[in-house]
N, C-alpha and C positions, 0 to 999 in steps of 0.2 A: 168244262175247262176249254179254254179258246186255243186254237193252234198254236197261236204265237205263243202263251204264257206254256202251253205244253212242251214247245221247241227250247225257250230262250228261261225259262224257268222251272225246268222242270224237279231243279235238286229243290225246291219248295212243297213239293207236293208229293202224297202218300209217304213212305216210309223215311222216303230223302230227305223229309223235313227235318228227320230225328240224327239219320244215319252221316249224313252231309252236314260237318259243322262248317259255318261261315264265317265263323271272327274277323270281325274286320279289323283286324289287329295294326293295320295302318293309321288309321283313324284317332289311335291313340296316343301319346308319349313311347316308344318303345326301341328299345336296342336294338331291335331289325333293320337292316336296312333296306331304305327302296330302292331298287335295279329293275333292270329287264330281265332278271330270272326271277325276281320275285315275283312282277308282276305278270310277268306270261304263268306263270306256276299257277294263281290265284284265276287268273282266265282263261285259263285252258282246262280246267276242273271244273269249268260250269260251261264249258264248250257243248253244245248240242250233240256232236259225232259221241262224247266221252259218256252223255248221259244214256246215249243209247247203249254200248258196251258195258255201263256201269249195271244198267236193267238187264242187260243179256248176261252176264256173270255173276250178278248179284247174290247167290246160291253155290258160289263155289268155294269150296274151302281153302285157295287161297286169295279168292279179292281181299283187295283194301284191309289185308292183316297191320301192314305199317309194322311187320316183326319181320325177323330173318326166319326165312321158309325153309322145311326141311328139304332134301333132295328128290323126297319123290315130289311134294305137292308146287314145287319148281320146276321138275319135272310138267307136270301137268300144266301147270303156269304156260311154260314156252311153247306146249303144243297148242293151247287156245288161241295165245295170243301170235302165232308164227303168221307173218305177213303185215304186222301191225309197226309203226314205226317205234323208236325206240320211246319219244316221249310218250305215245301212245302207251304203252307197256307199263312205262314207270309208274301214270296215272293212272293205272288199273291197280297198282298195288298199294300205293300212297296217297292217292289223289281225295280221299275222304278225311283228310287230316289237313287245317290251314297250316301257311308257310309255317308259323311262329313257333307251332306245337312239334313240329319234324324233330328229330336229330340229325347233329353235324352230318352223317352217314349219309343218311334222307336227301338232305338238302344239295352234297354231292350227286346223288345217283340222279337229278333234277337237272342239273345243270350241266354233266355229261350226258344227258339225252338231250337235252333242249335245243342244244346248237342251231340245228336247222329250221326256226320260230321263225320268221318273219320282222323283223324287227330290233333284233337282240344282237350284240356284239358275239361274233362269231368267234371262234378259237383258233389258232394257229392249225389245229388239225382237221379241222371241218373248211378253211379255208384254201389247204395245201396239202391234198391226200395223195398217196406212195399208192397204187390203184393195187398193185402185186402184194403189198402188206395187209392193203383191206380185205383181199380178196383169200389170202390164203390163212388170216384173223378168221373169217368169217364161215369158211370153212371147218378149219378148227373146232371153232364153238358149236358149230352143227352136229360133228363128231364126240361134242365132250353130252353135249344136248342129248345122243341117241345116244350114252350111258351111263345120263341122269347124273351125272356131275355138275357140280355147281362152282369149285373152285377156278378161275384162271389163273389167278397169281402165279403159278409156274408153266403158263402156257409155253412151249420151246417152238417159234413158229418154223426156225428152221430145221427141227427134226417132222416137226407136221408135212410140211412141204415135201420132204423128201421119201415119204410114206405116201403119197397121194397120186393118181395116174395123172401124166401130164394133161390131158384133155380137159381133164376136168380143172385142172389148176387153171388153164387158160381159157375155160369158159368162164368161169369165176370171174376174173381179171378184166375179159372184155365185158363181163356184166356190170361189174366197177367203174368202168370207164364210160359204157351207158347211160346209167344213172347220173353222173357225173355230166354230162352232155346234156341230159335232158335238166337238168336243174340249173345250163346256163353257164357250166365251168368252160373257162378254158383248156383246154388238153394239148399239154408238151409233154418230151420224152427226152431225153439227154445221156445219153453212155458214162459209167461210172468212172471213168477213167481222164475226166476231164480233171485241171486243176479249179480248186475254188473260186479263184477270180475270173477264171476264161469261163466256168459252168455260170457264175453269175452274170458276166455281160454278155453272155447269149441270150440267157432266159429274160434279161431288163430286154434286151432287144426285140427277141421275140414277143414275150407280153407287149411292149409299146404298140409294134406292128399288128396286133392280132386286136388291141383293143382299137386303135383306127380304124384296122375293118371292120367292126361290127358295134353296131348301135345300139349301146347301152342300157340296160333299162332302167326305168325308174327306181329311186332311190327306195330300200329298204323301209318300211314306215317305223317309225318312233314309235318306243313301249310309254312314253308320259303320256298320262290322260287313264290310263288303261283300267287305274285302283281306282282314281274319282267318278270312270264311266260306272265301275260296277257298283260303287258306294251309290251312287245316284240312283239308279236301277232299282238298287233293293230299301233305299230310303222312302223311295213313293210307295211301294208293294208291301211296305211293313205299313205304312201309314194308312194308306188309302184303297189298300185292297188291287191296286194298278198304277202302272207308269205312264206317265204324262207321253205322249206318242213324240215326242222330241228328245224324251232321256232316254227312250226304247228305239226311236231309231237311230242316235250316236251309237247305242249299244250294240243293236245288230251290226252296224258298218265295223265297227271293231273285231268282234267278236270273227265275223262272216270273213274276215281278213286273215282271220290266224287261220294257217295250212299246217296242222299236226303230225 
């Protein structure tokens, strides 16, 4: 097997042939619709980084259930995967199952981790993060994490907060704001105490001012293309055994572009 078909198709080969369904359920007449979550979903599941993770977990007993997992093997879940991003995580649990076959449930937990794709219309909250909410969220779940709880629906972030040594809250908060930095964000801070209209023509002012100093980068790329790149892909390799070195290298530039 050649490097490349090993890197860029690997869910084709040994057990993934079986394990990895691929419907190309776009292809067909179908009440699905196509977006840039669908299609990041569909390409991000045959992403190279995912097939290595999928191989390295392969044997545990909760990859790729596509069920709600009880609290220990959730448990076990978040220690494997700790350090991994979220979309990363979600596709360690779901990612062996095409878009079409998900439930509603599924297809949310997708599209709340996906935010940060490359391409995809972002959210309101992935766009305009509270750095002190992420960070003492994030906490939180670290603590709910190390007593194998699974529920947050009643997370109380301000009784967490208030349980937690200050140092630690505000390492958190400056690690919020890092990350945040290094992905490119703008970072303002404004006292709560302002009124609505004065917090807002500060913040228009300030954003205008901060985006004239600093030089933009290139525009987000487009998820269109993304289904026809991998229908093409896998149209030559069912047929012919390989892909024409022009449908395979659209595909690497795609693919090689999504940052999971």
């Amino acid at each position: 097997m050649s490097k490349l078909r090993e890197r860029y198709l690997w869910y084709l080969e040994g057990p993934w042939a079986e394990r990895f369904h691929r419907d190309r359920w776009w292809e067909t007449p179908s009440s699905e619709r196509q977006d840039g979550f669908t299609a990041a979903y569909e390409l991000a599941r045959r992403h190279p980084y995912i097939g290595q993770l999928f191989r390295k977990f392969a044997n545990q007993p909760w990859f790729g259930r596509n069920t709600r997992l009880s609290a220990k093997l959730q448990s076990q879940a978040w220690r494997s995967l700790e350090g991994e991003s979220d979309a990363v995580s979600c596709l360690c649990y779901i990612g062996l199952t095409p878009w079409h076959q998900l439930s509603v449930s599924y297809k949310e937990f997708w599209i709340n981790s996906a935010d940060r794709i490359k391409g995809l219309k972002r959210s309101e909250a992935a766009l305009c993060n509270p750095f002190d909410l992420l960070a003492i969220g994030s906490l939180a779940v670290q603590e709910l994490r190390k007593r194998g709880k699974t529920d947050l629906s009643t997370l109380d972030l301000d009784r967490v907060a208030k349980g937690l040594p200050s140092h630690v809250v505000d390492a958190a908060i400056g690690q919020s704001a890092v990350e945040a930095f290094r992905a490119g964000q703008f970072l303002f801070s404004v006292p709560p105490d302002l009124g609505f209209e004065e917090a807002r023509s500060i913040l228009i002012k300030a954003y205008t001012k901060r985006q004239g100093d600093k030089k933009l980068p290139q525009k987000r790329c487009r998820w269109e293309g993304w289904l026809s790149a991998i229908s093409a892909l896998e149209h030559d390799t069912d047929k012919y055994g390989q892909a024409d070195s022009r449908v395979l290298t659209t595909y690497r530039r795609i693919i090689d572009g999504v940052s999971l």
